[in-house]
N, C-alpha and C positions, 0 to 999 in steps of 0.2 A: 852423234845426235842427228836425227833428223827432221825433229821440228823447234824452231825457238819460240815463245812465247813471250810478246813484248809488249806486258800488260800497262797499259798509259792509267795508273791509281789514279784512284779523286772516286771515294765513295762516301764522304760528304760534299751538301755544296760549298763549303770554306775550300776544300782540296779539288773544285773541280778541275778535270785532266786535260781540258784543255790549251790551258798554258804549258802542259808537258809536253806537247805534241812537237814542240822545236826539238826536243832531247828526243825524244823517241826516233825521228824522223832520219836524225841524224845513226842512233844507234843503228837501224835497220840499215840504212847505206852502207856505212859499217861492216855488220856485219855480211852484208851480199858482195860484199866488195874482197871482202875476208875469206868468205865460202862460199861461193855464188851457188854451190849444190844444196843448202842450207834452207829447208823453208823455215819461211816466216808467217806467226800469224800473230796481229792487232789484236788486243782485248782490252776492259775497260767503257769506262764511263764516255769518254768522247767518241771510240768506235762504233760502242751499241747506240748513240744516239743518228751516226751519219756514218754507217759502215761501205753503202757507196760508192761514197764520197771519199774513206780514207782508202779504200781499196784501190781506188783510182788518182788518187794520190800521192800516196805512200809506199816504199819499197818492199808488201805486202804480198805476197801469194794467200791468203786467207784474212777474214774478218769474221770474229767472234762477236755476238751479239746478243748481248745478256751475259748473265751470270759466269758461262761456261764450264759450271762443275761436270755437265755430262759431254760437251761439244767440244772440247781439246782432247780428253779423252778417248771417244769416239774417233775423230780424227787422224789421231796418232794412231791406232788402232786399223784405220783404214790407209794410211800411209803406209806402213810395216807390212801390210800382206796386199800392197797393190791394188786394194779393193775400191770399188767408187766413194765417195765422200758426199755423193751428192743429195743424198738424203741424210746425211749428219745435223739435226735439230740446230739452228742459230749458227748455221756457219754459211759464210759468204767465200764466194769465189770468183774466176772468171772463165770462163768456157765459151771460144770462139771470138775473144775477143770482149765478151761484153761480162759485165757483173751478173752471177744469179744465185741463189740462196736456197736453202735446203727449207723443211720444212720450221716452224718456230719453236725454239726449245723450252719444255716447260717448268715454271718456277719447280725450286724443290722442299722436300720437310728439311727444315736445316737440323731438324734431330736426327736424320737418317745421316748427315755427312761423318766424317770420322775426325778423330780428334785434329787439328793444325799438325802439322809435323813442325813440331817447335826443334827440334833434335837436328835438323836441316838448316837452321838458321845459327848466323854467329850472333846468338845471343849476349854475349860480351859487348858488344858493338851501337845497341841501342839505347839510346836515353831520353829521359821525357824533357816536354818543354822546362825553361828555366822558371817559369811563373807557378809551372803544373808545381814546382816544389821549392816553392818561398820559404814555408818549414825548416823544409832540409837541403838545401841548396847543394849541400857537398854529396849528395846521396841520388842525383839523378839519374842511376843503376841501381839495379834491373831494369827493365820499362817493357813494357808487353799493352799489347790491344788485341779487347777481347769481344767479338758481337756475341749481343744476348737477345737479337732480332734482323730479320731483314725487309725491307723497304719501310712505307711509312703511309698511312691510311690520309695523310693529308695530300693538297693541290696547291702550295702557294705557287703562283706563277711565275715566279722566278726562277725556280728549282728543279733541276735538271736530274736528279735522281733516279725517276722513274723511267730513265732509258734503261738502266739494266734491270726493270722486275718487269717487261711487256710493254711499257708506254702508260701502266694503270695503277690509283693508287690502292694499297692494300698492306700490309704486313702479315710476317709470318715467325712464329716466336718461335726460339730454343726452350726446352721448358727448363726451369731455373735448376734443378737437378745436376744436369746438361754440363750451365753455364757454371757453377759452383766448381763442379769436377774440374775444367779446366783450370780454373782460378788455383786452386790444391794445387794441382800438377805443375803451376807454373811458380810457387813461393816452393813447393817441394823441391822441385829438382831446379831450380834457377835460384829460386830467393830471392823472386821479382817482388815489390811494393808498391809502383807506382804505374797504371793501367788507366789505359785509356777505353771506356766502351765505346766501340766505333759504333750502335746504331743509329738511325738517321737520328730518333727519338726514343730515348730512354723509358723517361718520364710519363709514362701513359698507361696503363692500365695497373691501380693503386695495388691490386692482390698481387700481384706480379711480381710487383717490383718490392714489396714487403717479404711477399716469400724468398728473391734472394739476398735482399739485406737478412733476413734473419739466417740463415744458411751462411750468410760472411761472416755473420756476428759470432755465430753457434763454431764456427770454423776457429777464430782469435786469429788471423790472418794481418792485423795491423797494417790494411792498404792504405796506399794514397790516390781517388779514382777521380777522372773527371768525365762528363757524361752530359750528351742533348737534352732539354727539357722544353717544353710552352708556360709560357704564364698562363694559360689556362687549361693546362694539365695536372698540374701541382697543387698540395694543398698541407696546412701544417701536419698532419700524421705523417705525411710518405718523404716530408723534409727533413723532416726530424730522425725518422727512420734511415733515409739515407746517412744523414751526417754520423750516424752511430756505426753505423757500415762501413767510414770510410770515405765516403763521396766527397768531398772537401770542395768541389767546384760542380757548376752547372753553367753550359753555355744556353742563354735565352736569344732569340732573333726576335728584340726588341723592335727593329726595323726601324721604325720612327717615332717620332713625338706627334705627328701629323695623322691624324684618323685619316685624311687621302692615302696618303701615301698606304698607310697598314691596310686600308680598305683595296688600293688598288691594285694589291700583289697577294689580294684573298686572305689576309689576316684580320679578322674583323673583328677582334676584343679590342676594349676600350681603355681607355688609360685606367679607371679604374681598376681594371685586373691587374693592369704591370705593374699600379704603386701596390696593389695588394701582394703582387706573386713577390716584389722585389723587399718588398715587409718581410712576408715572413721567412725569404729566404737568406735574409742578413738576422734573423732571431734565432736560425735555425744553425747559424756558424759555416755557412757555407758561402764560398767565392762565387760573384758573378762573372761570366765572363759574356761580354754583349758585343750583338749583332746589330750594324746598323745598318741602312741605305742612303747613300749622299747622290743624289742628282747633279749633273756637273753643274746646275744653274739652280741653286739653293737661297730663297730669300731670306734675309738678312734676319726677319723673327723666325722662321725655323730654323735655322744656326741656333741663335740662343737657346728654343724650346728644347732642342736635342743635347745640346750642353747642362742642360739643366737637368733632363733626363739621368743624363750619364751619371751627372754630380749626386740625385738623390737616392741612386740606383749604387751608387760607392762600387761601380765597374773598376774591377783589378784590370783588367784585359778588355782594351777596344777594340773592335775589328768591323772597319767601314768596308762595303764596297762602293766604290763611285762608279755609278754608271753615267755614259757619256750623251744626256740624255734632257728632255724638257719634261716638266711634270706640266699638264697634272698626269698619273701613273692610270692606267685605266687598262684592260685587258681588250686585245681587238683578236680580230683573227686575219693572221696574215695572207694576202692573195696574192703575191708578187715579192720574191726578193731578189735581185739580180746581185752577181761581183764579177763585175767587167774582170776588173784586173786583182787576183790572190796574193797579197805579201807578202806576208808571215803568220802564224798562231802570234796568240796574245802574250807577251809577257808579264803584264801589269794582274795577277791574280783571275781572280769569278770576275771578268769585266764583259760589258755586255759587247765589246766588239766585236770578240772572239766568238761568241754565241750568235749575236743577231747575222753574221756573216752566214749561217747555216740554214733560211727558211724559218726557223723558228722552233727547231727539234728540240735544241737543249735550253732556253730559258728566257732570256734576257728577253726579246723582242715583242713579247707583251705588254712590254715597257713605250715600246714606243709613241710617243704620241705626233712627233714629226718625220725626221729620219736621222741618223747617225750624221755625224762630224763629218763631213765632204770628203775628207781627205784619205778617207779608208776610199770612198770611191763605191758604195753602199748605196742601193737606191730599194727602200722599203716603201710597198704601197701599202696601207691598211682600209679597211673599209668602214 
């Protein structure tokens, strides 16, 4: 071989990649240490937001930025016949010393890619969460995840996503067709049942997603799927139609019980909608699984509020992030981030330490309303 690909995953924000970046860091040493003739190149959610940075970092001869379905390609391509790389779309390198970057590589029709090479993977080897299959608990094989979209037409400002679609919100759909065929493919030749749709957002455009529940339905396929939604995307027809599909779970980013808070991270529906989306989507037999936001200095009635949230919402699955932070939540624009002194990546999950260290590329630091905990050594000015 001579290029490795050490792609740091996190294509939701629950899986952001930044907390991977200890393990990767380490793999790359690793392996330069192993092969030192051996390029490497960084791809993923934390390179394309600060490719840079991890270039200059990281045990790195290249940084992928975005997607990479055409720019590793390309690369390898220009590596194997010696040729320059320097106009390879999304790819980062160093020449003379310093960082410089080809032109921007651009988003693609995800209908033009070709099927996953599910055939390359030890498919034996994977399983879904234990919650994903309450049901069938003894039956957590097969497991497959499958996108029926890429990016996501929203901005909440937490959400670091749109480093790998250009920095801009948008989406771009498989037409269900597409996504059905793989599904077959994957109960045919595997006798997979329980799937995860990896896109950021499922739940958004009701013809859509009616036309591939009926296509799963018309299939007799017997999944077990879980999959993103908004409470104000949803509505009883397309609940209903799900659960008949199979979808047995929907993860909601709830966020809070606190209109600040859901207001200052650009979620701007009201409780009204959650108790209505979380109505009818407990009429509709379907699990919630909830997103929350815990501010590390949370007053004593919004504890309760958000407990109560959870309790009337009958959340199977809670998943806080604590960011280490004062509310009130408001969106600034950052003019100053300094880090004297670097540590480590984050361990602790999507925390806003790991992010706000970066300028404010991937997420968290729209949060700020003062500055981080002292002892990261962080000094954020806002305006």
């Amino acid at each position: 071989p001579i290029l490795t690909d050490i792609e740091v995953l996190g294509a939701n924000p629950s899986a952001s990649s930044t907390p991977k970046m200890t393990a990767a860091s380490e793999v790359a040493r690793a392996l330069k240490k192993k092969a030192p003739q051996l390029k490497a190149i960084f791809s993923g959610l934390h390179p394309s937001a600060l490719p840079e940075e991890t270039l200059r970092e990281e045990a790195a001869d290249f940084v992928c930025q975005g997607e990479g379905f055409s720019t590793i390609p390309l690369l390898l391509n220009a590596l194997k016949s010696n040729r320059s790389y320097s106009q390879v779309p999304g790819l980062w390198y160093v020449e003379g010393g310093k960082p410089k970057s080809g032109p921007p590589a651009t988003l693609v029709n995800p209908d033009q890619l070709p099927l996953t090479a599910w055939d390359l993977l030890p498919m034996e080897k994977y399983r879904a969460h234990n919650w994903h299959c309450f049901d069938h608990i003894e039956q957590r094989q097969p497991y497959a995840v499958v996108y029926t979209s890429l990016g996501c037409p929203f901005y909440c400002s937490y959400c670091n996503i749109h480093a790998l679609y250009d920095g801009k919100a948008g989406i771009r759909f498989r037409s269900p067709e597409k996504v059905v065929e793989e599904i077959d493919y994957l109960v045919k030749n595997y006798k997979v049942k329980n799937i995860k749709f990896l896109d950021e957002l499922f739940a958004l455009n009701e013809d859509r997603v009616n036309r591939i529940c009926d296509l799963i339905i018309e299939g007799s396929y017997d999944l077990n799927i879980w999959a993103y939604a908004r409470v104000d995307t949803v509505n009883e027809r397309m609940l209903q139609k799900m659960k008949q599909a199979g979808i047995n779970w929907l993860a909601y980013g709830f966020e809070s019980a606190s209109a600040e808070v859901r207001h200052g991270v650009a979620k701007r529906f009201g409780e009204d909608v959650v108790s209505k989306a979380v109505a009818m989507t407990k009429a509709a037999g379907i699990y919630i699984i909830g997103n929350y936001i815990k501010p590390i200095k949370e007053k004593v009635e919004m504890v309760n509020k958000n407990m109560r949230l959870r309790m009337i919402s009958m959340t199977v699955v809670v998943i806080i992030y604590i960011f280490l932070i004062n509310i009130p939540l408001f969106s600034h624009n950052i003019v100053e981030c300094n880090t004297p002194i670097f540590i480590s990546y984050c361990y602790f999950g999507f925390a806003a330490v790991s992010c706000s260290l970066f300028k404010a590329v991937i997420s968290i630091t729209a949060f700020c309303s003062e500055k981080i905990q002292p002892f990261y050594q962080i000094k954020v000015v806002i305006d």
